[in-house]
KEKE-3310 file (N, C-alpha, C; in steps of 0.2 Angstrom, whole numbers, plus 5000, padded with zeros to 4 digits):
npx = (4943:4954:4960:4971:4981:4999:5008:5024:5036:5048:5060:5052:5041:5044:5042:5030:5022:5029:5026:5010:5010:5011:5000:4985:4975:4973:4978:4989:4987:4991:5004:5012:5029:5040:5051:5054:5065:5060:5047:5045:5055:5048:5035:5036:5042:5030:5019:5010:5003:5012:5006:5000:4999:4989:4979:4978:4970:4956:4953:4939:4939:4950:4952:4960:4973:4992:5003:5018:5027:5036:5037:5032:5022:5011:5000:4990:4988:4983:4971:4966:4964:4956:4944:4941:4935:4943:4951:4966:4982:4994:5012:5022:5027:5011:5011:5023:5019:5008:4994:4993:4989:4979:4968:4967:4964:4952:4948:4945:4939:4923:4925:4923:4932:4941:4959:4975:4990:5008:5016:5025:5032:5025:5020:5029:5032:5040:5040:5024:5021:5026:5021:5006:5008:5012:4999:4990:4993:5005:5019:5012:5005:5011:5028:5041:5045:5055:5063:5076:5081:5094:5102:5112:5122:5124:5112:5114:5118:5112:5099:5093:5091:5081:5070:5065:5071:5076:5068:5058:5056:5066:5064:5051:5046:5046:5039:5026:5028:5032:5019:5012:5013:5014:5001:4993:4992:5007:5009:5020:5035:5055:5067:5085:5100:5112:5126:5134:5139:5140:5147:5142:5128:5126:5130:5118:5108:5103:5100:5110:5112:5101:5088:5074:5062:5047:5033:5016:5001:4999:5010:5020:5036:5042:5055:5066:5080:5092:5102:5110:5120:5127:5139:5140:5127:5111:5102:5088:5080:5066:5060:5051:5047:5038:5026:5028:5038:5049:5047:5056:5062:5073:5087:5089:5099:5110:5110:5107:5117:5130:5146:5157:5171:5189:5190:5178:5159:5151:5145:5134:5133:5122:5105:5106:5098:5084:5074:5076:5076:5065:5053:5046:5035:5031:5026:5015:5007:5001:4992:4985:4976:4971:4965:4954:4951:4943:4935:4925:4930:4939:4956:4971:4988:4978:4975:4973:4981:4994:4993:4996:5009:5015:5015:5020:5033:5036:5036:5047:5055:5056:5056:5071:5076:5073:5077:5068:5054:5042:5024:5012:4995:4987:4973)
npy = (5024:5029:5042:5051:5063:5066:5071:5076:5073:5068:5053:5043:5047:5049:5034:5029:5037:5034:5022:5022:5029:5021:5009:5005:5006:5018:5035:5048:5064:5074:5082:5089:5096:5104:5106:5113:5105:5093:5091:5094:5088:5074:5075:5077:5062:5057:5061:5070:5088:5099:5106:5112:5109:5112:5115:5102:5096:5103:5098:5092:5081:5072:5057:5052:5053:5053:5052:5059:5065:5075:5069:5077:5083:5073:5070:5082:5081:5070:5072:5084:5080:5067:5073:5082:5072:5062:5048:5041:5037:5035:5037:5029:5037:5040:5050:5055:5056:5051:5051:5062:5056:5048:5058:5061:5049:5049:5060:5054:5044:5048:5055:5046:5040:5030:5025:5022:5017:5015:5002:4994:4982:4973:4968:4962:4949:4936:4939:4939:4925:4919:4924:4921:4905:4902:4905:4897:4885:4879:4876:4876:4881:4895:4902:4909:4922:4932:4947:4953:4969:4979:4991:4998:5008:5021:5035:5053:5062:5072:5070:5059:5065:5074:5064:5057:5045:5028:5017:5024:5027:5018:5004:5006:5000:4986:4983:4985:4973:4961:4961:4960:4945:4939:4937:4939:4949:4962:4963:4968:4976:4976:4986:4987:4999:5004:5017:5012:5012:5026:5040:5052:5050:5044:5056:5064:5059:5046:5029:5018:5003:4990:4981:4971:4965:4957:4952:4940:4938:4926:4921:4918:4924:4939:4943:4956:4964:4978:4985:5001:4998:4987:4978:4972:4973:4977:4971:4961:4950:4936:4926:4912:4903:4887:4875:4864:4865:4877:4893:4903:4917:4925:4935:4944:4945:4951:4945:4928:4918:4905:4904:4889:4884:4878:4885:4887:4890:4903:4917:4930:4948:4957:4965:4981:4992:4998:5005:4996:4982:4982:4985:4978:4977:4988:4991:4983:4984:4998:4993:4985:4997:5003:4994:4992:5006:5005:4994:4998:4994:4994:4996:4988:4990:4998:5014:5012:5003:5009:5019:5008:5002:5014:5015:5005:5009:5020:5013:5005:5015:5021:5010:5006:5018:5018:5003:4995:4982:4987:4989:4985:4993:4984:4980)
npz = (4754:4765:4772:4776:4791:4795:4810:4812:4805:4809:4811:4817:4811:4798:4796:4797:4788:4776:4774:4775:4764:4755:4755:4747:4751:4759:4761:4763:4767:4771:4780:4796:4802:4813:4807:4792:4782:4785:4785:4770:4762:4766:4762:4750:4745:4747:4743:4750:4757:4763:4778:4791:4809:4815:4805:4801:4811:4810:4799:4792:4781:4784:4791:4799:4812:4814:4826:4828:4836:4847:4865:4875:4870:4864:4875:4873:4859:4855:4865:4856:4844:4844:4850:4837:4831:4825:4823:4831:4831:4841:4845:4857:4872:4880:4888:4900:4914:4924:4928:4919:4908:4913:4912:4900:4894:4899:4890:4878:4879:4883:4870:4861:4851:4840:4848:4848:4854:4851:4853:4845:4844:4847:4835:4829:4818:4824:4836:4837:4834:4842:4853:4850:4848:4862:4869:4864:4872:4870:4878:4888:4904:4908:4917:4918:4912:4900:4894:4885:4879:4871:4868:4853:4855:4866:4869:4865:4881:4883:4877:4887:4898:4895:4893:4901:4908:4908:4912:4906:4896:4887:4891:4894:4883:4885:4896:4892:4882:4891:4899:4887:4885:4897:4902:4913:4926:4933:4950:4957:4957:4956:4955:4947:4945:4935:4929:4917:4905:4898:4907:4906:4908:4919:4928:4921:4928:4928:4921:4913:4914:4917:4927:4931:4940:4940:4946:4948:4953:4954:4955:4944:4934:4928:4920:4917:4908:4901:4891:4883:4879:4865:4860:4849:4839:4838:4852:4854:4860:4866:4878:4884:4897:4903:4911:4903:4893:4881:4874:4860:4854:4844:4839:4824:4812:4798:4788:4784:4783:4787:4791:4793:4799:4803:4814:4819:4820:4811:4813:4804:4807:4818:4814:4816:4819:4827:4815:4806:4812:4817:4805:4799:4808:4811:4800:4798:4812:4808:4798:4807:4815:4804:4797:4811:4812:4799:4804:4815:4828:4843:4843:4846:4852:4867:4873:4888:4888:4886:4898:4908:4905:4908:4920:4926:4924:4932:4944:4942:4944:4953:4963:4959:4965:4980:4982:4984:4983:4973:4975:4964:4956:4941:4939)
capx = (4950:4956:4964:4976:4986:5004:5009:5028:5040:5056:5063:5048:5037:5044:5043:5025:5022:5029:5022:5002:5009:5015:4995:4982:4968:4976:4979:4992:4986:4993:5009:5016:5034:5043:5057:5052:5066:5060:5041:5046:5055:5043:5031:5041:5041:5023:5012:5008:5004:5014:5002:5003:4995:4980:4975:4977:4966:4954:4950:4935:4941:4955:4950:4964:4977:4996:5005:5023:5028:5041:5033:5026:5013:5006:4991:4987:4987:4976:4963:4963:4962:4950:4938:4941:4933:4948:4954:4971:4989:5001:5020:5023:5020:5005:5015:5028:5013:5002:4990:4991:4988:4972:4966:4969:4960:4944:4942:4946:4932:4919:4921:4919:4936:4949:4964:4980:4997:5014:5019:5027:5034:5019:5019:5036:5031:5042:5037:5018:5020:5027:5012:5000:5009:5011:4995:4987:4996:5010:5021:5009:5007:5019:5031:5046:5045:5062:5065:5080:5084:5099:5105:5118:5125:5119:5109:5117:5117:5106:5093:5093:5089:5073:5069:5059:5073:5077:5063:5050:5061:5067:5060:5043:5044:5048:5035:5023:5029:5029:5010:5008:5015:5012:4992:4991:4997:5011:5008:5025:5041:5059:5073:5090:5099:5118:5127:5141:5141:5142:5147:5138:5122:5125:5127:5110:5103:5099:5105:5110:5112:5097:5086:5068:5060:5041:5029:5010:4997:4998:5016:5022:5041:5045:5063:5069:5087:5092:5107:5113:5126:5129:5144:5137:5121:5105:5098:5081:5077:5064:5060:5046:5048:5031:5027:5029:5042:5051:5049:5060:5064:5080:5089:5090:5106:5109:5110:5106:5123:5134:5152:5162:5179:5190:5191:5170:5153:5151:5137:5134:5131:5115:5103:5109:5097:5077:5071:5081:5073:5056:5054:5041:5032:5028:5017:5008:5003:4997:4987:4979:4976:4969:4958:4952:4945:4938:4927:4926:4932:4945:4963:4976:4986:4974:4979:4975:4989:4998:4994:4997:5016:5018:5014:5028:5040:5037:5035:5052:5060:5053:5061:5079:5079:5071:5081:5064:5050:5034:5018:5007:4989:4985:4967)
capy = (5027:5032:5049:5052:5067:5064:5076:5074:5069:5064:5049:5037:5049:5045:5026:5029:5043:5032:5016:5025:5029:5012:5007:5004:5009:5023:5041:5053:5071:5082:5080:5094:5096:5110:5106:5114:5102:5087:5090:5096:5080:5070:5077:5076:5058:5053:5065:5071:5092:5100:5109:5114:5104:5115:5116:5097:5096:5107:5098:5088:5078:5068:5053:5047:5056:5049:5059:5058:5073:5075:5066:5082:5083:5068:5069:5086:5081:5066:5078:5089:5073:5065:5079:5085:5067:5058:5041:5043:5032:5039:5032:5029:5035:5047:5057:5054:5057:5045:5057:5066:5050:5045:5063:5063:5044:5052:5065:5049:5038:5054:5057:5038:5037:5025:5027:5015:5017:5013:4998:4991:4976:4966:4965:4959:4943:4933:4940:4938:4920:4917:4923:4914:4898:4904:4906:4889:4882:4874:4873:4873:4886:4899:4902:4915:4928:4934:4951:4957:4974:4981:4998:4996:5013:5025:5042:5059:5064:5078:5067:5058:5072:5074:5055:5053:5041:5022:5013:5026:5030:5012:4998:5004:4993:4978:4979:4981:4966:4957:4961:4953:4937:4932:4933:4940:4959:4961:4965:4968:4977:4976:4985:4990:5001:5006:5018:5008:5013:5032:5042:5059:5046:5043:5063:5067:5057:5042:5025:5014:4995:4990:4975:4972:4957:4959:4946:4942:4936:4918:4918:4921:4929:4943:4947:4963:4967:4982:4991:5005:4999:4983:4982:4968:4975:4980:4964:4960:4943:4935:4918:4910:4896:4886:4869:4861:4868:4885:4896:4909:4920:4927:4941:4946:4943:4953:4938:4921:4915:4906:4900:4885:4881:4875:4889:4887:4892:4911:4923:4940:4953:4956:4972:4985:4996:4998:5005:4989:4975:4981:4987:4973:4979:4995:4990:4976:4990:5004:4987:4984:5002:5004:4990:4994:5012:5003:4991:5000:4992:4996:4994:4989:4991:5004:5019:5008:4998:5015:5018:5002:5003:5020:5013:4998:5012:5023:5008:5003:5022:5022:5005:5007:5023:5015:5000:4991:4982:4993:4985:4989:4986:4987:4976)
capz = (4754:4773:4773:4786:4793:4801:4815:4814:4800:4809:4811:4818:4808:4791:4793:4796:4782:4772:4773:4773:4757:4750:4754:4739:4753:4764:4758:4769:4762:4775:4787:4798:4807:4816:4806:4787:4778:4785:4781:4763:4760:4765:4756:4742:4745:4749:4738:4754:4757:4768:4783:4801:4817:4818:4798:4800:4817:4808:4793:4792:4776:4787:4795:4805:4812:4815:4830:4831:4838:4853:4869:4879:4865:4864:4877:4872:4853:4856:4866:4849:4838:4845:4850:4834:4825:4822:4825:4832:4831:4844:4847:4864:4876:4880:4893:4905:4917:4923:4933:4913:4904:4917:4911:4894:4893:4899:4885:4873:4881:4881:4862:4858:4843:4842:4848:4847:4856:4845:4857:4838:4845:4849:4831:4826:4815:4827:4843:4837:4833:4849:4858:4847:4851:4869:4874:4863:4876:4866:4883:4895:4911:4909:4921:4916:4905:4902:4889:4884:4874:4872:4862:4849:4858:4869:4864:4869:4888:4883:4876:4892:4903:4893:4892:4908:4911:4904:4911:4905:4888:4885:4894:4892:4877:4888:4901:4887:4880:4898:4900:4882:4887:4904:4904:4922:4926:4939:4956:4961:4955:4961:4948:4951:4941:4935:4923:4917:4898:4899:4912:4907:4908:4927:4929:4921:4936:4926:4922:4907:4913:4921:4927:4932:4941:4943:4949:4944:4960:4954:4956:4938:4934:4921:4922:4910:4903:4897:4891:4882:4874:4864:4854:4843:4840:4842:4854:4853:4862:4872:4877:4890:4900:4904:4912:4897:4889:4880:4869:4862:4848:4843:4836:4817:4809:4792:4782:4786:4780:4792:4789:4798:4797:4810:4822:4823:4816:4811:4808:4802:4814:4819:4812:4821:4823:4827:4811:4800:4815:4818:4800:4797:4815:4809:4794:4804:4817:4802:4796:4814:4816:4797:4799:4817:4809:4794:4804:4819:4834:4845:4842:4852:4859:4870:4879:4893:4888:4886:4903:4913:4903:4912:4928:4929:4922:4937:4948:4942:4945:4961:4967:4957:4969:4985:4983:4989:4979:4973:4972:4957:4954:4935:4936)
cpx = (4951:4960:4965:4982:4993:5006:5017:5032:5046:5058:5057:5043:5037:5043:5036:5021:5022:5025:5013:5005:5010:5007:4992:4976:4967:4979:4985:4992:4988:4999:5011:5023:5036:5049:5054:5055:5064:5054:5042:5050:5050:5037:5033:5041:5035:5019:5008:5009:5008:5008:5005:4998:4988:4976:4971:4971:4958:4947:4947:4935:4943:4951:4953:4968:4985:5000:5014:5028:5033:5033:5030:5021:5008:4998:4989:4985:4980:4969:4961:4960:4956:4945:4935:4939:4936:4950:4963:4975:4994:5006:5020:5027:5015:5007:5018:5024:5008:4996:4987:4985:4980:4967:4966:4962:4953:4941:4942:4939:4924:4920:4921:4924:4940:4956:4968:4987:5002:5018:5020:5029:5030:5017:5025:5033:5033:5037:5028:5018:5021:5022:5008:5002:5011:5004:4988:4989:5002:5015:5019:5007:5013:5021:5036:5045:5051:5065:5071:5082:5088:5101:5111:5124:5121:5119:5114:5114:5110:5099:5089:5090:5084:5069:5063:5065:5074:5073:5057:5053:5063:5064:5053:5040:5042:5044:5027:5023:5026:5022:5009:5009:5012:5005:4990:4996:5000:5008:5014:5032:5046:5064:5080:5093:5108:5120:5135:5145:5145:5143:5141:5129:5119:5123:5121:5106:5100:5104:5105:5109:5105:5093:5079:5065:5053:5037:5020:5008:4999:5008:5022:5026:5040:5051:5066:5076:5088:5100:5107:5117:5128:5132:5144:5130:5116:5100:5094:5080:5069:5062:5055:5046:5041:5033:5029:5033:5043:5049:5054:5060:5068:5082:5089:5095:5103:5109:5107:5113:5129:5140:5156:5170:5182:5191:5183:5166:5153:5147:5137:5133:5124:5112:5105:5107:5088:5074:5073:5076:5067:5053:5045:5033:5029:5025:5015:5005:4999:4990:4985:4977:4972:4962:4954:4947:4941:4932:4925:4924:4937:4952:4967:4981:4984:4979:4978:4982:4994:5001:4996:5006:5020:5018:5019:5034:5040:5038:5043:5056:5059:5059:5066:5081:5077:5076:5073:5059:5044:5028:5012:4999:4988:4979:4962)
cpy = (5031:5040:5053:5057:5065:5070:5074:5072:5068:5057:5043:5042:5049:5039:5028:5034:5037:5025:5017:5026:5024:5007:5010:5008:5016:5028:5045:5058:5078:5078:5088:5092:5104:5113:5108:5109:5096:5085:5091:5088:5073:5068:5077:5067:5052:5058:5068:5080:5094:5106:5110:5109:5106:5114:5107:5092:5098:5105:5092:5082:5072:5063:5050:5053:5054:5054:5055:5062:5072:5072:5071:5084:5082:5069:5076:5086:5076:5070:5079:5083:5072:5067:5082:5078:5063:5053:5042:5036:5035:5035:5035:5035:5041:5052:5051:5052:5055:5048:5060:5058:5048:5053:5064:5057:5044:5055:5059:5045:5042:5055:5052:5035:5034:5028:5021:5019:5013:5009:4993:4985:4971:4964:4963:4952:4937:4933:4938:4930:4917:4917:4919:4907:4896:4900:4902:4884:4877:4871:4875:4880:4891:4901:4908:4916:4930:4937:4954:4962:4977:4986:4993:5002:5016:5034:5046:5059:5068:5076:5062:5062:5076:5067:5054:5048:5033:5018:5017:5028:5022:5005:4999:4999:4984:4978:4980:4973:4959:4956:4955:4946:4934:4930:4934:4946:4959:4964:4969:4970:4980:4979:4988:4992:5004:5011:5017:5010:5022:5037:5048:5055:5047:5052:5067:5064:5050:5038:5022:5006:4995:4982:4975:4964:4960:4951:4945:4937:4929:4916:4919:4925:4932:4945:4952:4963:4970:4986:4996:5005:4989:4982:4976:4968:4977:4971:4963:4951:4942:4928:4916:4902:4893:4880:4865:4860:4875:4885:4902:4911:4924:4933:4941:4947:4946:4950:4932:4915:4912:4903:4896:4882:4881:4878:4888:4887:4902:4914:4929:4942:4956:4962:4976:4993:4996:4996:4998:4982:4975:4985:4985:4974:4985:4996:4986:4981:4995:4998:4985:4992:5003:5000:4990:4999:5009:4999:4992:4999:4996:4993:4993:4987:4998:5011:5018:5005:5003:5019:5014:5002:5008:5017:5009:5003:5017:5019:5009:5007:5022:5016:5006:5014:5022:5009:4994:4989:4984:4989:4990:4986:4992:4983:4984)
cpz = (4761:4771:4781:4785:4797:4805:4816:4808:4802:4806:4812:4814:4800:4790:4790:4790:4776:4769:4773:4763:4752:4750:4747:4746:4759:4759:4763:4764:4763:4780:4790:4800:4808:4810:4796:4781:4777:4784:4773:4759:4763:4761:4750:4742:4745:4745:4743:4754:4763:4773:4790:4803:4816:4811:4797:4802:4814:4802:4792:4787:4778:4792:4801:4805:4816:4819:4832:4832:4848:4860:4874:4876:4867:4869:4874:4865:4851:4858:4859:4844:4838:4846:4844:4827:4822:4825:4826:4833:4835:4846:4853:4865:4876:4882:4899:4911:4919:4923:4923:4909:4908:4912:4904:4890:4894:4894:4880:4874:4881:4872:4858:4852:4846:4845:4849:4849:4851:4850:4849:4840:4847:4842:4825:4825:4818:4833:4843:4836:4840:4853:4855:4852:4860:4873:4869:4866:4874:4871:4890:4900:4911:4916:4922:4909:4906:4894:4891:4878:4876:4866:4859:4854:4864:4867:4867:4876:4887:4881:4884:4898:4902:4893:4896:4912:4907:4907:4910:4899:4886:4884:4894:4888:4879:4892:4897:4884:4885:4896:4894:4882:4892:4906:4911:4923:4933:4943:4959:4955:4957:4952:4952:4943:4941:4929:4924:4911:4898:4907:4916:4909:4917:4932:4927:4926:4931:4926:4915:4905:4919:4921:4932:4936:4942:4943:4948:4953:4962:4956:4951:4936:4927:4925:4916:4911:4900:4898:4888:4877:4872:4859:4848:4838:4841:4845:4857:4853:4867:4873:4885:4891:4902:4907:4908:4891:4887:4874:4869:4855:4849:4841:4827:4814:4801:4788:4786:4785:4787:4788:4795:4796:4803:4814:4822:4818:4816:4808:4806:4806:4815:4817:4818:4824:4822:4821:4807:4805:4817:4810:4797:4800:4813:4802:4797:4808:4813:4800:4802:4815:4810:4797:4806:4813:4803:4798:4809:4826:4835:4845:4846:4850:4861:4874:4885:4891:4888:4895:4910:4911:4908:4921:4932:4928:4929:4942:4949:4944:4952:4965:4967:4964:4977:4988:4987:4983:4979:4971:4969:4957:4949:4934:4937)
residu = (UNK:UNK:UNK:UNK:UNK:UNK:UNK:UNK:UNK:UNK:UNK:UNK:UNK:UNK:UNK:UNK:UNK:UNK:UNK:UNK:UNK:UNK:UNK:UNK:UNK:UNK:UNK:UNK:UNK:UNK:UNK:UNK:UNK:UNK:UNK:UNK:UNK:UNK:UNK:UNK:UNK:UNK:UNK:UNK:UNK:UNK:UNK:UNK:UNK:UNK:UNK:UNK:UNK:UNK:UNK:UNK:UNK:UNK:UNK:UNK:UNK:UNK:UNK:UNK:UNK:UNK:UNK:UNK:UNK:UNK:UNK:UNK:UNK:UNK:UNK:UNK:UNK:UNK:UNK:UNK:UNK:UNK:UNK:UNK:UNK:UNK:UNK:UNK:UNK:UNK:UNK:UNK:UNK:UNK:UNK:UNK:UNK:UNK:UNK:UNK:UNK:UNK:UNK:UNK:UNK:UNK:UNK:UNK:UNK:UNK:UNK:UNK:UNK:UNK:UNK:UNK:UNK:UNK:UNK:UNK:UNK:UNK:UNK:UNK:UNK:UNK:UNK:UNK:UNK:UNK:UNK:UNK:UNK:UNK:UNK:UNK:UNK:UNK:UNK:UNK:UNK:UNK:UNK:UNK:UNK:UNK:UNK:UNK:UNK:UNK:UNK:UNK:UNK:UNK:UNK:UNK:UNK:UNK:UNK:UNK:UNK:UNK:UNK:UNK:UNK:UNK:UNK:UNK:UNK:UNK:UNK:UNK:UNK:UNK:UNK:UNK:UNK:UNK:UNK:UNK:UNK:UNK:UNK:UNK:UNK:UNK:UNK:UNK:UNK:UNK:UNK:UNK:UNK:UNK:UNK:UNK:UNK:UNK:UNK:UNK:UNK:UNK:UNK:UNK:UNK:UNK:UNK:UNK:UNK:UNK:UNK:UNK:UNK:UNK:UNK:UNK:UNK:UNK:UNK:UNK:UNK:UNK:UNK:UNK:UNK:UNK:UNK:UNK:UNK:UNK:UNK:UNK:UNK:UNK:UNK:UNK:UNK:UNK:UNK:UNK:UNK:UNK:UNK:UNK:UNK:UNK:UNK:UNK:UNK:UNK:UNK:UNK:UNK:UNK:UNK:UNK:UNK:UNK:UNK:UNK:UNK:UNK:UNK:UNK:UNK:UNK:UNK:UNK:UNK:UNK:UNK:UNK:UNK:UNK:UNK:UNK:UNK:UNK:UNK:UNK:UNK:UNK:UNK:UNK:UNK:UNK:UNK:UNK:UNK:UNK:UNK:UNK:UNK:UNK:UNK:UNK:UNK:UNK:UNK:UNK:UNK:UNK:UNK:UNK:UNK:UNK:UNK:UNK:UNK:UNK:UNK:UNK:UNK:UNK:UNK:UNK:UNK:UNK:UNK:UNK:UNK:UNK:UNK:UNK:UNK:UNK:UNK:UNK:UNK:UNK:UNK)
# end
């Protein structure tokens, strides 16, 4: 039986809370947060005590530790985790800071534990099947990679102004993604960047529609899509073109039910928010991460991959304010 601490009980802290609790071979025995209600109900729903960071840190019992704690933490939670014996899970990203992140990845490789970044959408059930059949060559040589995500809304300004920005806050997801498809790491990236949705978006210094091209040595397109605001849901596509033919995978409609009558075909509306679409995605990652520390390999995705992600996201901030394309080397 694994025994795991959470660092965190919000919003992406309860799925995970929750779902360690829903396992027959994982135990959550301790959580912390800042916030006393939101550790108190949690613990009330997980059998879980409530503790601080450092009791958790401390306590040689706990095998794993689950860190989802505001993002200027993370590298310095890792440090303690890891130093302190424990196999760690942290949700993107490590730190806003790459320079941090190269530095953080050293003490990790020095005390010899696991560690697993929360890139959840390399294991959306859909999006995994498509790489499989990707890269058994079902259409051949890929060619274009092409992600699009898209908000149902956009956050508060105020949120944004801490963010890092929407390709180190949003699209980090999508040049994750990128990577896991096209089988060859960009050299090259070109973004442009607008705020169309909100206006206070544009006055925090940032932007909310956005767009990415990047380029791999052999030739190889990733093109990204992101907005802010979609007024029909939260849209989660991607699709890959190869010599051979496409694949793609779609969006997630609350039903499967369509109705035709003579104005057309008509469908439900599509999930309309993270937790509801990647739902599936975040117990498949606790199960690659769960099994990782039991037979003890490493998990991925790495905090390399944690760091290469940061990389294209500064790349891409650097270009949208250049106006020129940034070349990257992630080998």
């Amino acid at each position: 039986m694994m025994r795991i601490g959470l660092l965190g009980a919000g919003r992406i802290g309860r799925i995970h809370g929750l779902n360690v609790a829903a396992r027959a071979d994982a135990r959550l025995v301790a959580l912390a947060d800042a916030s006393a209600e939101a550790a108190a109900s949690l613990a009330a729903a997980t059998g879980a005590k409530v503790s601080s960071i450092d009791a958790i840190l401390a306590d040689k019992a706990i095998d794993a530790v689950l860190i989802c704690t505001p993002t200027d933490t993370h590298a310095d939670l890792i440090e303690q985790a890891i130093s302190s014996g424990k196999a760690v899970f942290c949700e993107k990203p490590v730190d806003l800071d790459a320079a941090r992140i190269r530095r953080c990845l050293e003490v990790v490789a020095k005390a010899g534990k696991p560690l697993m970044i929360g890139f959840n959408r390399r294991f959306d059930p859909n999006f995994a099947a498509l790489r499989r059949r990707l890269h058994a060559g079902e259409v051949g040589a890929i060619e274009i990679v092409s992600v699009i995500s898209r908000d149902p809304s956009p956050p508060p300004a105020e949120y944004v102004s801490r963010s890092g920005g929407l390709f180190r806050d949003m699209m980090i997801h999508d040049f994750d993604m990128a990577r896991f498809l096209l089988g060859e790491e960009p050299v090259s990236v070109y973004a442009v960047g607008s705020s169309l949705v909100d206006p206070a978006i544009g006055k925090a210094g940032d932007v909310d529609t956005a767009a990415v091209l990047m380029t791999t040595r052999s030739g190889r397109i990733a093109q990204i899509s992101n907005s802010r605001r979609a007024t029909y849901g939260y849209d989660q596509r991607i699709e890959v073109h190869g010599a051979g033919g496409m694949l793609r995978a779609g969006n997630i409609h609350e039903t499967s039910v369509e109705a035709a009558t003579g104005n057309g075909f008509r469908a439900d509306p599509v999930q309309n928010f993270f937790l509801e679409r990647y739902a599936a995605a975040y117990r498949a990652e606790l199960d690659v991460f769960i099994e990782a520390v039991k037979g003890g390999t490493a998990p991925s995705p790495s905090g390399l991959d944690g760091l290469k992600a940061q990389i294209l996201a500064d790349a891409a901030t650097e270009s949208r304010l250049s106006g020129k394309p940034v070349a990257v080397d992630l080998e």
